[in-house]
C-alpha positions as CSV (number, residue, x, y, z in Angstrom):
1,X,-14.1,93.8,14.6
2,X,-11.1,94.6,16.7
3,X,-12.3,92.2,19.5
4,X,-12.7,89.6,17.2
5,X,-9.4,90.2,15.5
6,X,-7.7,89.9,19.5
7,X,-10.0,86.7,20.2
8,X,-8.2,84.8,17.1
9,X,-4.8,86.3,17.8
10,X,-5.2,85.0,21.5
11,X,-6.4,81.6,20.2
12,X,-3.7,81.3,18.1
13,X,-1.1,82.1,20.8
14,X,-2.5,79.5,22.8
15,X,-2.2,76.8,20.6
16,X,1.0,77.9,19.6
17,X,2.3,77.3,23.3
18,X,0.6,74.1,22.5
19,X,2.9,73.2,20.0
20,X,6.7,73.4,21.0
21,X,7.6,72.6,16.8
22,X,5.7,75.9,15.6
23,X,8.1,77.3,18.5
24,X,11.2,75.9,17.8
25,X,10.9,76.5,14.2
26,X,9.7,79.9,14.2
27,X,13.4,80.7,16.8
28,X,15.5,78.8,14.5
29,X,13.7,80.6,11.0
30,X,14.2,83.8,12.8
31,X,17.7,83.3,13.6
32,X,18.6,82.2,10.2
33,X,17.5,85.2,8.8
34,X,19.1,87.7,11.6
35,X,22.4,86.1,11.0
36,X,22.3,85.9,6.9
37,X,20.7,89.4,7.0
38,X,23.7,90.6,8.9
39,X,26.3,88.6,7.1
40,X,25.0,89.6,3.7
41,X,24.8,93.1,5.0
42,X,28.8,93.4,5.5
43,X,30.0,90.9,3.0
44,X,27.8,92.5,0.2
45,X,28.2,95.7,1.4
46,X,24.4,96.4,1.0
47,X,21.6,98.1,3.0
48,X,20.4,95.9,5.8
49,X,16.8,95.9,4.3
50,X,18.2,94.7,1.3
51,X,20.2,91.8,2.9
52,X,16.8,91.2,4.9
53,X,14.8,91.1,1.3
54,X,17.7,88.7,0.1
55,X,17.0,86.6,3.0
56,X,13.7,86.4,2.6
57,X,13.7,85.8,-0.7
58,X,16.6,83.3,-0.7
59,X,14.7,80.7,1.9
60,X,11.3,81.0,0.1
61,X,13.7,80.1,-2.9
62,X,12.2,82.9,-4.8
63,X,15.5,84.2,-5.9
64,X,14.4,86.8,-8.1
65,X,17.9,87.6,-9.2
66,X,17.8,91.5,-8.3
67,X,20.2,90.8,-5.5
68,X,23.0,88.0,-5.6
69,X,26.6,87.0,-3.8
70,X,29.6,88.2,-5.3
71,X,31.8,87.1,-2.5
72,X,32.9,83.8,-1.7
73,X,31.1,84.2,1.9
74,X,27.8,86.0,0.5
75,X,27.5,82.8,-1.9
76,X,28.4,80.2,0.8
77,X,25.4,82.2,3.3
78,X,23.6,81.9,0.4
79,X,23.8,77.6,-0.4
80,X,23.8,77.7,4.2
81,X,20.5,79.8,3.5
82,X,18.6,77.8,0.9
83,X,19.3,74.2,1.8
84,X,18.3,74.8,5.9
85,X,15.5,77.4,5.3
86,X,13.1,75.9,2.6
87,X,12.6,72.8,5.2
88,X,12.4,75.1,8.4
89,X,9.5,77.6,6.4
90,X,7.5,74.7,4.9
91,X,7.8,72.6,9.0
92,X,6.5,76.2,10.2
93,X,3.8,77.0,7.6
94,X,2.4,73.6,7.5
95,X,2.2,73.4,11.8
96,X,0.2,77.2,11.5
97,X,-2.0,75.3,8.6
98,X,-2.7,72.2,10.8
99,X,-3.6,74.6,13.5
100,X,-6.2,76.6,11.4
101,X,-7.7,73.3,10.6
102,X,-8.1,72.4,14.0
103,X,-9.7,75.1,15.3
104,X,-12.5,74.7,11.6
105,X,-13.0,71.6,12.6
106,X,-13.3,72.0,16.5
107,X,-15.9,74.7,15.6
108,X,-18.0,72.9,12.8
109,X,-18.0,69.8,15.8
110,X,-19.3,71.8,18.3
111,X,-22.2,73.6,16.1
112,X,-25.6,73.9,17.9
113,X,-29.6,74.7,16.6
114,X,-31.2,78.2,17.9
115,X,-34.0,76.4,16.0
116,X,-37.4,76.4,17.9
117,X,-40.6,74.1,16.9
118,X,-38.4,72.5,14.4
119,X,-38.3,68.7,13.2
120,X,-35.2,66.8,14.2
121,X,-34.1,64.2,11.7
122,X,-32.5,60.7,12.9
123,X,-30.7,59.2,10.1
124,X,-30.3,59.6,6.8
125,X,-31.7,57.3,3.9
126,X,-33.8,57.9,0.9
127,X,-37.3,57.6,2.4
128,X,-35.8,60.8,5.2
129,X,-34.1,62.4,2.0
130,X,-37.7,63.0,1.0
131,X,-39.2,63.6,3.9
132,X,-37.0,66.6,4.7
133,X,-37.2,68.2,1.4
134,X,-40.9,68.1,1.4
135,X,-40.5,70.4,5.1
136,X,-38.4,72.5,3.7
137,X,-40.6,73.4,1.1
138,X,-43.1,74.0,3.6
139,X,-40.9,76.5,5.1
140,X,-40.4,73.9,8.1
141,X,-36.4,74.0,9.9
142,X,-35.2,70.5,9.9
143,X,-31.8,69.5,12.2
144,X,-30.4,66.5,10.8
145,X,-28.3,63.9,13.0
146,X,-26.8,61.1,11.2
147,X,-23.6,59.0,11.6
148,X,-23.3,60.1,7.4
149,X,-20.1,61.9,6.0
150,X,-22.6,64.4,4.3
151,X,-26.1,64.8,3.2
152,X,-26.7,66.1,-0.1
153,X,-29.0,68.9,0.5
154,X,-28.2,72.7,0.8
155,X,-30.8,74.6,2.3
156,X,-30.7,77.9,4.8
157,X,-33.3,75.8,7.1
158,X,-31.3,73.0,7.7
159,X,-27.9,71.7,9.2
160,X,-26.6,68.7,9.2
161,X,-25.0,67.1,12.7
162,X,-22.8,64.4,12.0
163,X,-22.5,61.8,14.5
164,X,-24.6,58.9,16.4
165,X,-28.2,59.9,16.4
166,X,-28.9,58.6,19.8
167,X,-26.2,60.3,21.5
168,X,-27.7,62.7,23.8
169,X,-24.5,64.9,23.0
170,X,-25.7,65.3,19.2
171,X,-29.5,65.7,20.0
172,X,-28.4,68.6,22.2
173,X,-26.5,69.8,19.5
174,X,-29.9,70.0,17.9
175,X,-32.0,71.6,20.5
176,X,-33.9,68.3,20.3
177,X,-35.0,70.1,23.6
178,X,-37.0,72.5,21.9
179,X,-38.2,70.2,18.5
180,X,-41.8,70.1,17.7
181,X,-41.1,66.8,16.1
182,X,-38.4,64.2,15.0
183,X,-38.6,61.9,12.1
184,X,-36.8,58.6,12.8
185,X,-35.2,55.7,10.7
186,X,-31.8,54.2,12.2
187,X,-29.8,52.1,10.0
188,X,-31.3,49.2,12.0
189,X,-33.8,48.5,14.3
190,X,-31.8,48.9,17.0
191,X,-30.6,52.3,16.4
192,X,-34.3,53.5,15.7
193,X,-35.4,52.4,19.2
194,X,-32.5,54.0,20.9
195,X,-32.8,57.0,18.9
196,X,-36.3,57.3,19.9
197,X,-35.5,56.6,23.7
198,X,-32.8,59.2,23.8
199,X,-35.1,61.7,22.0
200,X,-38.1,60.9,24.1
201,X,-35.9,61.2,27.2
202,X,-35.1,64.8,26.2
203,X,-38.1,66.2,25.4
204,X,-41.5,63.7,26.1
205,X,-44.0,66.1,24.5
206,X,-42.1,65.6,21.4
207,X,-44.2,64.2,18.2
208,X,-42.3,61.3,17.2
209,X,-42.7,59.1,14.3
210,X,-40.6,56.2,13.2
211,X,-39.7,53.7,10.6
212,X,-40.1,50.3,11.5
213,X,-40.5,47.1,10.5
214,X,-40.6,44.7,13.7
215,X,-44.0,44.4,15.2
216,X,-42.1,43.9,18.7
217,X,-39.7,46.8,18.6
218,X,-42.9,49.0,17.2
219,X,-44.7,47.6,20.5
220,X,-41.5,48.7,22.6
221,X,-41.5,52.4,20.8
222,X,-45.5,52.9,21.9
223,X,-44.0,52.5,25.1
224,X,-41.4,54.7,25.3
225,X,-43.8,57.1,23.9
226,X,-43.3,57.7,20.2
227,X,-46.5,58.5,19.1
228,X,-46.5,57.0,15.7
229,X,-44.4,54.0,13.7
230,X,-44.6,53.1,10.2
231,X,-43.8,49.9,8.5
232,X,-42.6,50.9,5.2
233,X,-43.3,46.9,4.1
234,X,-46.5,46.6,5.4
235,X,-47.6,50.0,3.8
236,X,-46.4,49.3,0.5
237,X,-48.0,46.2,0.6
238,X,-51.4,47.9,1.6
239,X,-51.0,50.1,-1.3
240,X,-50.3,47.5,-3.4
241,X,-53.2,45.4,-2.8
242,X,-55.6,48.3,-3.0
243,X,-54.1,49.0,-6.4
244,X,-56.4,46.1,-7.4
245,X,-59.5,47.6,-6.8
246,X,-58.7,51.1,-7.3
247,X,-56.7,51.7,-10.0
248,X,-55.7,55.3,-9.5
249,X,-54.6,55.1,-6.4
250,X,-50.9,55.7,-7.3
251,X,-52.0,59.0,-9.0
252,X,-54.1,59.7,-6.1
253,X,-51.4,59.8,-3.8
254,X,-49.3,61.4,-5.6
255,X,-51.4,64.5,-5.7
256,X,-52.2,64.2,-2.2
257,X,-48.4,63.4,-0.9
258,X,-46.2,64.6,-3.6
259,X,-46.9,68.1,-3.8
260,X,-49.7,67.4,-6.4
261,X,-52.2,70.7,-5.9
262,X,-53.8,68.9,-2.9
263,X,-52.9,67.8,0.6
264,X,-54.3,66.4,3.8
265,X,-54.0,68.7,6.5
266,X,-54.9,67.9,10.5
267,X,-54.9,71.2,12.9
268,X,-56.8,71.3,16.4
269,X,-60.6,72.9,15.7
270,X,-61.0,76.3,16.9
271,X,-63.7,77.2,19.7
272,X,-66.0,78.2,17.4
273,X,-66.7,74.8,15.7
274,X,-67.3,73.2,19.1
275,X,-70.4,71.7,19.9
276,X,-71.4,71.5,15.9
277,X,-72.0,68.3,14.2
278,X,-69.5,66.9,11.4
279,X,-72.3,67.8,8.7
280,X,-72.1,71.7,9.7
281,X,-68.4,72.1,9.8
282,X,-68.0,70.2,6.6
283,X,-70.6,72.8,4.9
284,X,-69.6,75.7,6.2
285,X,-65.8,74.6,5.5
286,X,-66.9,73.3,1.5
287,X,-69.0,76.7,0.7
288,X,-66.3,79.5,2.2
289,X,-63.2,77.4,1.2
290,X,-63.6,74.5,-1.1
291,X,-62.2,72.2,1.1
292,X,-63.3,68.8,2.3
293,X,-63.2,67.2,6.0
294,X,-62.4,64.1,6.0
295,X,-62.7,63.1,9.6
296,X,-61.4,63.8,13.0
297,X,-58.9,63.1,15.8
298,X,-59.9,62.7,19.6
299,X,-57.8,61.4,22.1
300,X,-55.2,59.7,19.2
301,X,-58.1,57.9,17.7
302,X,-58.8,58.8,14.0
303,X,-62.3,59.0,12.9
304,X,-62.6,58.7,9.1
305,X,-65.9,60.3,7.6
306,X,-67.4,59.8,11.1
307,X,-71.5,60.4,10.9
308,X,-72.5,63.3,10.0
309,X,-74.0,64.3,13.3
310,X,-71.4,63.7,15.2
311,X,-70.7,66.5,17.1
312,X,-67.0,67.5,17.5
313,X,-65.7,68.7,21.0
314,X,-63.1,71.0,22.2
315,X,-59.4,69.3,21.6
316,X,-60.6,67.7,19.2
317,X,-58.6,67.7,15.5
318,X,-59.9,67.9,12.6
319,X,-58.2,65.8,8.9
320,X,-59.2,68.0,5.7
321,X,-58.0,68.0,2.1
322,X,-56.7,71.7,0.8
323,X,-54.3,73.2,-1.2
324,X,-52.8,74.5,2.0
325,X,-53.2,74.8,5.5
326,X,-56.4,76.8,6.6
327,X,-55.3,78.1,10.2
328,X,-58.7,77.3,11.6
329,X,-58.3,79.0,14.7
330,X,-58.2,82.8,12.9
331,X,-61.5,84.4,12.5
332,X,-63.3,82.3,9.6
């Protein structure tokens, strides 16, 4: 405690050498008040604390009235006392204030993430509003980096970096370094791809996904090496025409994507389900846990209720619907 209590003091008498005004009127405050204190004193014929309290009182105009001039020279120290010191104490108070600010607003600036494995947010819009309040309530840490004066969300898994999302600076601020994913919609198109570059560029085993809507900048992501981009259009519009022919879809989805009872789940097959077909795993997985495989992942490439003797390999991933995730690789 003591440290920290010397740590500010120092700081503060560093930036007050900064600033020659705090100096200046801190000397002239002082002197007013050693020179009224002392004039008071032997004009008023009163103890020297007392002309210090009067002082004190006087240029804060206070004036509580338990001490006053009687002479001609305690009352003119008195108007000399009130008219120069209210300006001098209120030049001083407000310089200490602005330095106080300063040093809040240098520290909130240079905030950084301890956060490991976490998912690193660039931008801020409705679609990511949602997004990161589904992973917090997943227990998941999100960093945010927006250019956006706040974000409206409160949460003790999340801050909020405020500044471009494709400066490496900010990402860093992050620990983009050390993210297990980033979610990414730029307030263009533009700002998504160099988002994703700068991101990529710190970390390439990073799992990126981003919203897009240009077939030509989605191209130019793949290369950079985001691993997924979505077309919020496009799947709207899928959804939309599906609608037609399957009339629930909407409540569907929203059981499967909005926190519904249900969810899709993808996690990499432990060693024990390698070398069984699709038809095994998807027994054995229906009788102990009342959960359905759906397909599986190899090499990127999404099977969808593959054949049923298919037999899955090691690395694969296997997609499943559950009420939550079953953490394949602990002993079934």
């Amino acid at each position: 405690m003591f440290q920290l209590l010397l740590r500010f003091l120092r700081t503060i008498s560093w930036r007050i050498r900064e600033r020659r005004t705090l100096i200046y009127a801190g000397i002239y405050l002082a002197s007013l008040w050693i020179v009224a204190t002392l004039l008071f004193h032997l004009c008023e014929q009163v103890s020297l604390f007392d002309a210090f309290y009067w002082s004190v009182t006087t240029t804060t105009t206070v004036g509580y009235g338990d001490i006053v001039a009687q002479t001609v020279i305690g009352k003119i120290a008195s108007i000399a006392v009130m008219l120069s010191g209210i300006g001098i104490l209120g030049l001083l108070l407000a310089s200490f204030t602005d330095i106080l600010i300063e040093r809040s607003l240098k520290r909130r600036h240079l905030i950084r993430s301890f956060m490991e494995d976490h998912v690193v947010v660039c931008g801020w819009d409705n679609k990511l509003e949602i997004a990161v309040k589904e992973l917090l309530a997943a227990g998941m840490e999100v960093a945010v980096v927006a250019e956006a004066a706040d974000i409206p969300l409160v949460h003790e898994k999340l801050i909020f970096i405020k500044g471009d999302p494709s400066d490496d600076e900010n990402l860093k601020r992050a620990n983009a370094e050390n993210a297990a994913f980033a979610l990414i919609s730029g307030k263009d198109e533009t700002e998504t791809l160099l988002s994703a570059i700068a991101v990529e560029k710190l970390k390439t085993t990073i799992h990126t996904t981003c919203i897009v809507s240009d077939p030509k900048v989605a191209q130019a992501l793949k290369k950079t090496g985001v691993e997924q981009t979505l077309s919020a259009d496009e799947f709207f519009g899928l959804i939309l025409s599906r609608s037609v022919f399957v009339p629930e879809i909407s409540s569907f989805l929203s059981d499967m994507l909005g926190g519904g009872g249900m969810d899709l789940h993808q996690e990499r097959i432990p060693t024990a389900f390698e070398g069984m077909t699709f038809f095994e795993i998807l027994t054995l997985l229906k009788e102990q846990y009342d959960t359905i495989p759906v397909g599986f992942v190899r090499d990127s490439r999404v099977t969808l209720n593959p054949d049923k003797g298919a037999i899955l390999r090691a690395g694969d991933e296997l997609m499943y619907i559950a009420e939550k995730k079953l953490k394949l690789g602990s002993p079934l």
